[in-house]
N, C-alpha and C positions, 0 to 999 in steps of 0.2 A: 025130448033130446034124442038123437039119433046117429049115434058115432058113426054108424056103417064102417065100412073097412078103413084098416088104420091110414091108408094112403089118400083115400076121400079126405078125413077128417085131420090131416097133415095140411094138405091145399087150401082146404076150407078156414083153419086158423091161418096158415099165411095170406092168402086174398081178405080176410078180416084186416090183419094187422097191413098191410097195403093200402088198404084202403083207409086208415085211421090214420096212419102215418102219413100220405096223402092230405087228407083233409085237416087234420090236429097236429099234427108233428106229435113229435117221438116223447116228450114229456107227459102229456096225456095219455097216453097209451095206457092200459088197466088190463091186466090178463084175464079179472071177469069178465068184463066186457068183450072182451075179443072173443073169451069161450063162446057167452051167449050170442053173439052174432055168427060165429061160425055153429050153432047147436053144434056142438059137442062137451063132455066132462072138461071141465079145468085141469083133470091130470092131466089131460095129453100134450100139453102144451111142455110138462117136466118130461113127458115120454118121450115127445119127439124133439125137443130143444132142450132140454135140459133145466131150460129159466127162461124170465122175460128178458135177460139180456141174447140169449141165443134166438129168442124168436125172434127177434130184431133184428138182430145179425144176418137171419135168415132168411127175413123180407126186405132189407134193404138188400142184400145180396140179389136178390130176383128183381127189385128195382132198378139196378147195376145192370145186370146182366138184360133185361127186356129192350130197354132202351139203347143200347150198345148194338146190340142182335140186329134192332131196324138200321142202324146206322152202316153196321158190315156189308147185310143183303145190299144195302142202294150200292155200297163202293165195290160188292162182286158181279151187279149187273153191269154197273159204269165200266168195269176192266172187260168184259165179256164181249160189252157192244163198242169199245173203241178199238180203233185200228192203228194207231198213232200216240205218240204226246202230243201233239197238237190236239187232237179231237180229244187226248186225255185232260189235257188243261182245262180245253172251253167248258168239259164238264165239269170239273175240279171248280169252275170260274161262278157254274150255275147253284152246285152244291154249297158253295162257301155263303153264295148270297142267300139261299135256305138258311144255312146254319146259324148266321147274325143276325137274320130277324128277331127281332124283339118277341116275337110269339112264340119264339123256342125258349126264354129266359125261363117260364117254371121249368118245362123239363131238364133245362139246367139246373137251376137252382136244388132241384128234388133229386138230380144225380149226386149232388157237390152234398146234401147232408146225409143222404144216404155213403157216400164213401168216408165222411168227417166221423161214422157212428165206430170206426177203426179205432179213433182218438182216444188213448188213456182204458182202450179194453182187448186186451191179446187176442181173444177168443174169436172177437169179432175182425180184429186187424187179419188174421191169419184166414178166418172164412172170404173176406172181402178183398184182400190181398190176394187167395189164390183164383179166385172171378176172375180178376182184374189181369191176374197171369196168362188165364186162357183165355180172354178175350185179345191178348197181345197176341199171344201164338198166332187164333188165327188172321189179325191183320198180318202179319208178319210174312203167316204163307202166303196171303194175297201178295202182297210186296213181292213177297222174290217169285211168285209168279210172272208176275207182272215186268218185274227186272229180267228174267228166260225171254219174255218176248220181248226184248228191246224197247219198251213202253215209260222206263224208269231208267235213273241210272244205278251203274250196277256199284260203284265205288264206295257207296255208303252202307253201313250193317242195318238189314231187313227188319231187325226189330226197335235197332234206334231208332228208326224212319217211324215205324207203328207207333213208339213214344211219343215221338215230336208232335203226330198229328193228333191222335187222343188226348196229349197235356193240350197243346192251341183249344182244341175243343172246348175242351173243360174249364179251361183258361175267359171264358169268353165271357163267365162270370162277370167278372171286373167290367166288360162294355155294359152290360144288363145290370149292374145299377150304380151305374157311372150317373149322377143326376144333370147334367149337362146333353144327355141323347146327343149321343156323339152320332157324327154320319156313318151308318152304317155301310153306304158303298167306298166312303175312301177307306174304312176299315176292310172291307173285303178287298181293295186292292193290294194294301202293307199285307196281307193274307196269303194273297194271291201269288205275289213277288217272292215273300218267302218259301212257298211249295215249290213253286217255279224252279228255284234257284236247286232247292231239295232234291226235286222230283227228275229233271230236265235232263236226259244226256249231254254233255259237252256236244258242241257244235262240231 
């Protein structure tokens, strides 16, 4: 067993419990076994989380937040290289049809239990809650970025906008196991229509 420094063996039990959580969900979870896969003492896990319910909190928080992160970077390249709403939408138009693929449903699904671990535990509501805070922030700055260049309209509040479009997201659950496979392109049109309408300066 080989703690090495306490910040190694902090990562190394959350990448364990990530990775278990991942593969087993959160019922199986055993904080031996997370020790021995991360080699390190079993204390460190009350060192650094306090409990199995904090290391949990702790890896689904970086669950949260890893996935979120990819999804920010693509929407501060899209605002970077557009010149327009128009050229904003078509991308808006290309991104939405990624996002309803069917092959994004576990990474959904694995965001939706990972934020559900808030559920009936303060400790966790309150770590996963405040991710969840500063991942709005920074959509938010993108947005009224974006609203300074003319790109969006400006009439709407910057961070209701961040709400709207990260609940859709998350939301999209319900299509990913709807057992009927609904179409997913007239779904990204009803999508579409409502950014649109969101997003769009008055004419």
């Amino acid at each position: 067993m080989s703690d090495g420094r306490p910040a190694e063996g902090r990562e190394r039990l959350l990448a364990a419990a990530i990775r278990h959580l991942e593969t087993h969900g959160e019922a199986e979870l055993r904080v031996t076994e997370i020790a021995e896969e991360a080699d390190v003492a079993i204390g460190l896990i009350r060192h650094h989380f306090g409990s199995r319910d904090g290391l949990v909190a702790a890896a689904q928080q970086r669950r949260i937040e890893g996935v979120t992160r990819e999804d920010l970077a693509g929407m501060r390249a899209t605002l970077t290289e557009v010149a327009d709403n128009d050229a904003l939408m078509a991308r808006v138009t290309e991104l939405t049809r990624a996002v309803t693929d069917r092959r994004r449903a576990d990474v959904r699904l694995s965001r939706f239990a990972a934020i559900a671990t808030a559920h009936g535990r303060p400790e966790a509501r309150e770590t996963i809650g405040a991710t969840l805070g500063d991942l709005l922030d920074d959509l938010s700055v993108l947005i009224m970025e974006a609203q300074l260049r003319g790109l969006v309209r400006t009439d709407l509040d910057a961070r209701a906008v961040a709400t709207f479009l990260q609940a859709y997201s998350l939301g999209l659950i319900v299509h990913d196991l709807d057992p009927k496979d609904p179409d997913a392109g007239k779904l990204t049109d009803v999508i579409v229509t409502a950014v649109r309408a969101i997003l769009s300066p008055p004419a």
